[in-house]
Structures are given as C-alpha cells and as structure tokens.
C-alpha positions, 0 to 999 in steps of 0.5 A: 500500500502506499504511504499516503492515501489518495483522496478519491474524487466523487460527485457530492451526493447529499446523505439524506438522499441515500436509498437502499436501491444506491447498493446492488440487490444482493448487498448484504446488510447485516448487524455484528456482536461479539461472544464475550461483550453479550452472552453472559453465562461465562459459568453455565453450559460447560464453559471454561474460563478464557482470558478476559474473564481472568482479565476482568478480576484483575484490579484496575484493568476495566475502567469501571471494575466491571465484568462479563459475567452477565453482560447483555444476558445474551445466552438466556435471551436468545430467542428475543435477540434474534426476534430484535434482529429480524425486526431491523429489516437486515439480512444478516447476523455476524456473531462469534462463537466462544472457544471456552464454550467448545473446548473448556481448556482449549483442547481435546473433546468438544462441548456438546452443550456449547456446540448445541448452543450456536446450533441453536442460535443459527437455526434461529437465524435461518428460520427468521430469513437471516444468513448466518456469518460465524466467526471463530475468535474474537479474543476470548481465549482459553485461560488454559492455553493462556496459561501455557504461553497464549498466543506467544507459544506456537502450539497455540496456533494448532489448537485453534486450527483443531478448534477451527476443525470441530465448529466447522464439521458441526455449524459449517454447513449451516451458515453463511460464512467463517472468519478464522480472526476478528482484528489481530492486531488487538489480540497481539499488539493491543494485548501484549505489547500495548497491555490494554486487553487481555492478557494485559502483557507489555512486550513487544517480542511477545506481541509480534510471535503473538501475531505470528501464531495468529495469522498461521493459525488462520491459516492452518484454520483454513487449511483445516476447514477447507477439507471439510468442502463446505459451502459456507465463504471463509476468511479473516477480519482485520481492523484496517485504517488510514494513515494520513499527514498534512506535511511531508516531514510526517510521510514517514510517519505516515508510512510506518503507521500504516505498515505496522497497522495495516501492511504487517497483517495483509502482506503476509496473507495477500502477498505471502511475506511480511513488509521489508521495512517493518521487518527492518524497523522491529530488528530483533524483536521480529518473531520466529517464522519457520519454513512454510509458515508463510505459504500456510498463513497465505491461504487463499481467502473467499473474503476480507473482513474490513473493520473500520471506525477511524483514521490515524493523523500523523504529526510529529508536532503533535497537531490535531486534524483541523476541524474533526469530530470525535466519538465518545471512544476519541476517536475522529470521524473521518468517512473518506478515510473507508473509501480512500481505504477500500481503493488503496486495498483494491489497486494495491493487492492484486489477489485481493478477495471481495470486501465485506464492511464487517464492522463500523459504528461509534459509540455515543453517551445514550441516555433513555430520554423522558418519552422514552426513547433514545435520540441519537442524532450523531449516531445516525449521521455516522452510519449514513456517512460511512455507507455513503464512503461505501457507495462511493468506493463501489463507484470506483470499482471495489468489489464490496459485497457488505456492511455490518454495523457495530453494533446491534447492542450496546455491550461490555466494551472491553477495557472500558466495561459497560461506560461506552455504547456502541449499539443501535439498540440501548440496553437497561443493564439493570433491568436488560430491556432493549430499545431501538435506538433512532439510529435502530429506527433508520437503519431500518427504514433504510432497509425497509 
C-alpha cells in the first residue's frame, strides 16, 4: 500500500438522499456482536474460563471494575435477540462463537452443550430469513492455553486450527460464512505489547510471535476447514485504517503507521511475506517464522473482513486534524478515510478477495430520554456517512459485497466495561430491556 492515501474524487451526493436501491440487490446488510461483550453465562453450559474473564478480576484493568459475567444476558435471551434482529429489516447476523464454550481448556473433546448452543442460535437465524456469518475468535481465549504461553507459544496456533476443525464439521454447513480472526492486531499488539486487553502483557517480542501464531493459525484454520468442502465463504477480519499527514516531514510517519497497522497483517496473507521495512524497523524483536509458515498463513481467502471506525493523523508536532469530530471512544470521524481505504486495498493487492464492511459504528453517551426513547442524532449521521464512503468506493470499482454495523447492542466494551455504547439498540443493564435506538429506527427504514 502506499504511504499516503489518495483522496478519491466523487460527485457530492447529499446523505439524506441515500436509498437502499444506491447498493446492488444482493448487498448484504447485516448487524455484528461479539461472544464475550453479550452472552453472559461465562459459568453455565460447560464453559471454561478464557482470558478476559481472568482479565476482568484483575484490579484496575476495566475502567469501571466491571465484568462479563452477565453482560447483555445474551445466552438466556436468545430467542428475543434474534426476534430484535429480524425486526431491523437486515439480512444478516455476524456473531462469534466462544472457544471456552467448545473446548473448556482449549483442547481435546468438544462441548456438546456449547456446540448445541450456536446450533441453536443459527437455526434461529435461518428460520427468521437471516444468513448466518460465524466467526471463530474474537479474543476470548482459553485461560488454559493462556496459561501455557497464549498466543506467544506456537502450539497455540494448532489448537485453534483443531478448534477451527470441530465448529466447522458441526455449524459449517449451516451458515453463511467463517472468519478464522476478528482484528489481530488487538489480540497481539493491543494485548501484549500495548497491555490494554487481555492478557494485559507489555512486550513487544511477545506481541509480534503473538501475531505470528495468529495469522498461521488462520491459516492452518483454513487449511483445516477447507477439507471439510463446505459451502459456507471463509476468511479473516482485520481492523484496517488510514494513515494520513498534512506535511511531508510526517510521510514517514505516515508510512510506518500504516505498515505496522495495516501492511504487517495483509502482506503476509495477500502477498505471502511480511513488509521489508517493518521487518527492518522491529530488528530483533521480529518473531520466529519457520519454513512454510508463510505459504500456510497465505491461504487463499473467499473474503476480507474490513473493520473500520477511524483514521490515524500523523504529526510529529503533535497537531490535531483541523476541524474533526470525535466519538465518545476519541476517536475522529473521518468517512473518506473507508473509501480512500477500500481503493488503496483494491489497486494495491492484486489477489485481493471481495470486501465485506464487517464492522463500523461509534459509540455515543445514550441516555433513555423522558418519552422514552433514545435520540441519537450523531449516531445516525455516522452510519449514513460511512455507507455513503461505501457507495462511493463501489463507484470506483471495489468489489464490496457488505456492511455490518457495530453494533446491534450496546455491550461490555472491553477495557472500558459497560461506560461506552456502541449499539443501535440501548440496553437497561439493570433491568436488560432493549430499545431501538433512532439510529435502530433508520437503519431500518433504510432497509425497509
């Protein structure tokens, strides 16, 4: 990719004339959640303890000292939450499994009560029309295998392609699609070096062999599940930004940002090999790559998940972007951002999949208003936004074939407990009623 995005040029179009007939017919729009931010339950149903419920009762690691026990009661509530997504007018529910909940230690014999769990769940799904998209990890680890080295032990990698293996044999005829990984730069940079999710570590060399175990684990996934011939589409999610500077003493920045972002996960996978100059930046903390791992972790993929939420402002100043707005998380607003993103990955990859928006949405301080309902205002603008830089790169000729907001509820928001509220519907935590936001109420008249 290259060091500074090109700003793609399209005719101005005004959000409020965006039509659901703007997108080709079998666009899929869907709604996303993850296993650990809604289920609850994390001692019910032969469910073993994964790092983040260890993460949560370490003091100090969650900023409002809360946990997942609980959560959105999603596991007690499945029925009426998949009755909440039908009412939105999607076609499609990206949701992940728990390993802890398939393989309490992260080994050996599968959980038949976990397994019939997420059975349970996507038949829900298909008898209410809407296609099922699983995806495997999403950073709830097993405590066991955490306790063995995590993600920084290799051997991690060949459990989570048996993993892989078990979900797939059951569930994989029934859905739509597999990610192997949601985001691994959270699960290794974000987790072991930076500290800030689970495990809480601070090392970079354990961050980057995390990596590595990551993505061959992704591939050994696919290796594993392409073996089965199933139907379902299978692929990965990564969080993908732009990097941006408004002075060319900052390009540099603007370059190493972006490779070790973006470019350290999608080379290996697109291009089988990691980019030169982040190999020469990290010197010798880079991980130990043994023979063939490369061409394992460059298996072919039906689709990328692209997550997306801001972009990245080089200034070696310290300057803010003039004139941007920000989300509740501080993070700036930026739609161009996703199309100047989705035409980079189109003309920089010449093997690259078709994209799906698997993630994007902001999060707000929502409050139940005295009539009853939730305004959210920004919100809204945001999504309309952002499907417009979608359009828009359609225009330019990116094959995206979906959007998934984030997210159908609000939830445990990692190291932020339940202090930030990302979903189209608000959650009572007290009471666990769900409301439809304005922002529920126009996605789905938009999708009518």
């Amino acid at each position: 990719m290259t060091s500074l995005p090109q700003t793609v040029s399209t005719p101005e179009v005004k959000i409020s004339d965006l039509l659901r007939t703007d997108f080709p017919a079998n666009f899929t729009f869907g709604v996303a959640t993850s296993a650990f931010q809604i289920e609850g339950a994390t001692q019910e149903g032969g469910r073993g303890p994964s790092i983040w419920d260890t993460f949560c009762r370490e003091p100090g690691r969650i900023r409002d000292g809360s946990n997942g026990d609980i959560a959105c009661d999603h596991y007690h509530r499945l029925d009426e939450d998949l009755d909440l997504i039908a009412r939105l007018n999607v076609s499609a529910y990206r949701f992940s499994v728990a390993w802890p909940r398939i393989q309490p230690t992260g080994s050996g014999a599968a959980n038949e009560e976990g397994l019939a769990f997420y059975e349970r769940l996507i038949d829900g799904l298909i008898a209410r029309g809407l296609e099922p998209h699983l995806t495997l990890y999403h950073w709830d680890l097993p405590q066991a295998l955490q306790d063995l080295g995590g993600w920084t032990h290799r051997d991690t990698a060949y459990r989570f392609a048996e993993y892989a293996r078990i979900v797939a044999e059951r569930l994989g005829p029934k859905v739509k699609s597999i990610a192997t990984l949601n985001e691994p730069w959270c699960s290794s940079i974000l987790s072991y070096q930076i500290g800030e999710h689970a495990p809480g570590w601070n090392s970079r060399p354990a961050a980057l062999a995390a990596a590595h175990h990551l993505m061959l684990g992704h591939g050994l996934a696919m290796q594993q599940m392409r073996a089965l011939n199933l139907k379902a589409e299978l692929g990965l999610v990564l969080n993908l930004d732009s990097a941006y500077s408004d002075t060319p003493d900052d390009l540099p920045g603007v370059q190493l940002a972006d490779g070790k972002f973006n470019r350290w996960f999608l080379d290996p996978v697109l291009r089988g090999q990691y980019p030169h100059d982040i190999w020469v930046h990290y010197g010798n903390d880079v991980p130990d790559v043994h023979a063939g791992d490369l061409d394992i972790m460059q298996a072919p993929l039906d689709f990328l998940g692209v997550n997306y939420y801001s972009r990245t402002f080089v200034s070696a100043a310290g300057r803010k972007p003039p004139g941007a707005t920000y989300t509740d998380m501080g993070w700036e607003i930026y739609p161009q951002g996703l199309t100047d993103l989705l035409v980079r990955l189109h003309h920089s990859y010449s093997d690259l999949p078709p994209l799906l928006i698997t993630e994007n949405g902001a999060a707000y301080p929502d409050e139940l208003g005295t009539d009853g309902q939730i305004h959210d205002p920004a919100r809204v603008e945001y999504i309309q936004q952002h499907l417009n830089a979608v359009r828009e790169a359609i225009t330019a000729g990116v094959d995206v074939r979906g959007y998934f907001a984030w997210s159908l509820m609000d939830n445990f928001e990692w190291a932020y407990g339940y202090g930030k509220r990302f979903g189209l519907v608000y959650v009572d935590y007290q009471t666990q009623a769900r409301t439809l936001k304005d922002s529920a109420k126009w996605y789905q008249g938009f999708l009518g």
